[in-house]
N, C-alpha and C positions, 0 to 999 in steps of 0.2 A: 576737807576743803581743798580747793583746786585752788593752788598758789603759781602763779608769774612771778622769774625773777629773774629783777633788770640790773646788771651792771654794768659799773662804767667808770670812768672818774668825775662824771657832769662837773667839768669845768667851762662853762656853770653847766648846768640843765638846760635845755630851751623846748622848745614846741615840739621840734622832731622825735627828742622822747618820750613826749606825754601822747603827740601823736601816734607813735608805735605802740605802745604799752596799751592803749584804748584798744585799739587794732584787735592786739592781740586777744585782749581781753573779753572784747566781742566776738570775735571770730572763735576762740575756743572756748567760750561759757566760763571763764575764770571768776574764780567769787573775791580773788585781792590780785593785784600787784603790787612787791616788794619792789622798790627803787633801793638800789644798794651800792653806796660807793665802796669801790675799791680804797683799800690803803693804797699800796703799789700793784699798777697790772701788772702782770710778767711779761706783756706783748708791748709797753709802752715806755721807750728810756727816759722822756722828757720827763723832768717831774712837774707837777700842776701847778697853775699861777695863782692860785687859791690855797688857803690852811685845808687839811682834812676836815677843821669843826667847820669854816665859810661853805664846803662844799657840800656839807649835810645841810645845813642851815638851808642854802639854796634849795635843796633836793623837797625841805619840809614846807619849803614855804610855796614851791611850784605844786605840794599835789594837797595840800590843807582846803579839805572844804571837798574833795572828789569822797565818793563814797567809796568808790574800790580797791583807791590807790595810799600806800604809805611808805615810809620812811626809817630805814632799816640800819641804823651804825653798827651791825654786826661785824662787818670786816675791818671796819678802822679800828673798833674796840681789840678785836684778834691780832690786831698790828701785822709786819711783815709782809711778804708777797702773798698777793689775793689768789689763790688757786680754786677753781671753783668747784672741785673734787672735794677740797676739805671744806668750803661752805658747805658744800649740799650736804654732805656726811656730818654736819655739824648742826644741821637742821632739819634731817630726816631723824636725827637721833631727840632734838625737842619738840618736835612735830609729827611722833609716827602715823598720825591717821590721815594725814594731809600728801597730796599729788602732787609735784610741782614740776612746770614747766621756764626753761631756762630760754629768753627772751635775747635773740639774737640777729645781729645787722647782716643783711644780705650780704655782705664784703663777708663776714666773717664763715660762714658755713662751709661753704669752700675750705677753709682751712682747720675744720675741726678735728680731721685727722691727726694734726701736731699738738692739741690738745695735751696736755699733764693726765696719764692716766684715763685717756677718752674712752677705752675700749669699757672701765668700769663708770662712769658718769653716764655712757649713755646707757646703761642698764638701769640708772639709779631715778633719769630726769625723761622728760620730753624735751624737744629743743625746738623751739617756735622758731622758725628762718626768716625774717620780714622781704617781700619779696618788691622789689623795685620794677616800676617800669620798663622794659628793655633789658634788664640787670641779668647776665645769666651768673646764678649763685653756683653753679659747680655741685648742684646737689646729684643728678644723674650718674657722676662718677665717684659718687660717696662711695667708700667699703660698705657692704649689704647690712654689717650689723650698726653701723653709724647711721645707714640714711633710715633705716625703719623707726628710730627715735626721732624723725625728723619730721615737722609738719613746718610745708610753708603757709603762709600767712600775707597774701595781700596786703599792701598802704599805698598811700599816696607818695608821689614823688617829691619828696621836700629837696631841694638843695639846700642845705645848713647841717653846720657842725659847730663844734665845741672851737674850733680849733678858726673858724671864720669868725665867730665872735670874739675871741680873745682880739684879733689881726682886728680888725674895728675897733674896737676901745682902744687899742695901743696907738691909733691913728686917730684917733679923738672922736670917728664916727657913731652915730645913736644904734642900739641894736632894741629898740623899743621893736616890738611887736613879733622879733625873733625870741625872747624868755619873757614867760609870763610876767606882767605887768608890777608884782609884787620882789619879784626875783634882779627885775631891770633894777629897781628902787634900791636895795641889798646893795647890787654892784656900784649901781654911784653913789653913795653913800659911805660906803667901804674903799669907792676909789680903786676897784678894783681890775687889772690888767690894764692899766694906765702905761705908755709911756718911760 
């Protein structure tokens, strides 16, 4: 099976990522995408306005009903810093017949070099680059053996983040139609990055 896998801390989840992960998912014939939060990123200080269970919950409730996509507590379950050398090594090891490619933000590619142990993940993964309009992701000046793991991946230019929806609910604004319809529901209900 040919596995995508998306991390992040989706606080919360919203469209941009279901929008990517489709992408990807089309563009390289994937038969699932894994949505997988992070416990703690190692790239991220702030800690998340959300519990790690809110943040799954979100994640199951934005891809419930997709035929491709699911909902992964592998990481939170493993606790500690999310390094995604010992995910994959920790699901290559209960998944041996299965492929998987590692679902990545154009910002992010650029900086795969500084990666934890990059030289052996990328022997281990493919790494989907989502490619943004205008964006140049610094893939041309990848080290040779990083950028041959690398396929970019066209999407659409969304401007939205995790981090613009929080900055709206704490200012009382509606983020309807920025995270799926059942996920907006979650956060007001939970009252969540209020204020």
């Amino acid at each position: 099976m040919k596995v995508g896998l998306m991390g992040g801390t989706f606080d919360p989840v919203h469209i941009g990522h279901l929008i990517a992960a489709q992408s990807v998912c089309e563009r390289l014939e994937l038969d699932e995408v894994w949505f997988m939060p992070t416990n703690v990123p190692p790239h991220k200080e702030q800690a998340p306005g959300a519990s790690p269970r809110q943040r799954l919950e979100m994640v199951k409730l934005a891809v419930e009903g997709h035929p491709h996509f699911r909902a992964s507590d592998m990481e939170l379950r493993k606790g500690g810093v999310s390094y995604s050398i010992e995910t994959v090594t920790m699901l290559r090891a209960q998944h041996p017949g299965d492929r998987f490619t590692y679902i990545i933000g154009a910002d992010m590619v650029r900086y795969l070099p500084k990666w934890y142990k990059i030289d052996e993940l990328a022997r281990l993964v493919t790494f989907a680059g989502l490619q943004r309009p205008g964006y140049d992701t610094g893939y041309e000046g990848l080290p040779d053996a990083i950028r041959q793991s690398v396929k970019l991946v066209p999407m659409p230019q969304i401007e939205l983040s995790s981090t613009l929806i929080r900055q709206r609910r704490a200012s009382g604004r509606s983020v309807r139609y920025m995270v799926p319809d059942r996920v907006n529901h979650y956060i007001e209900v939970n009252r969540l990055y209020e204020a």
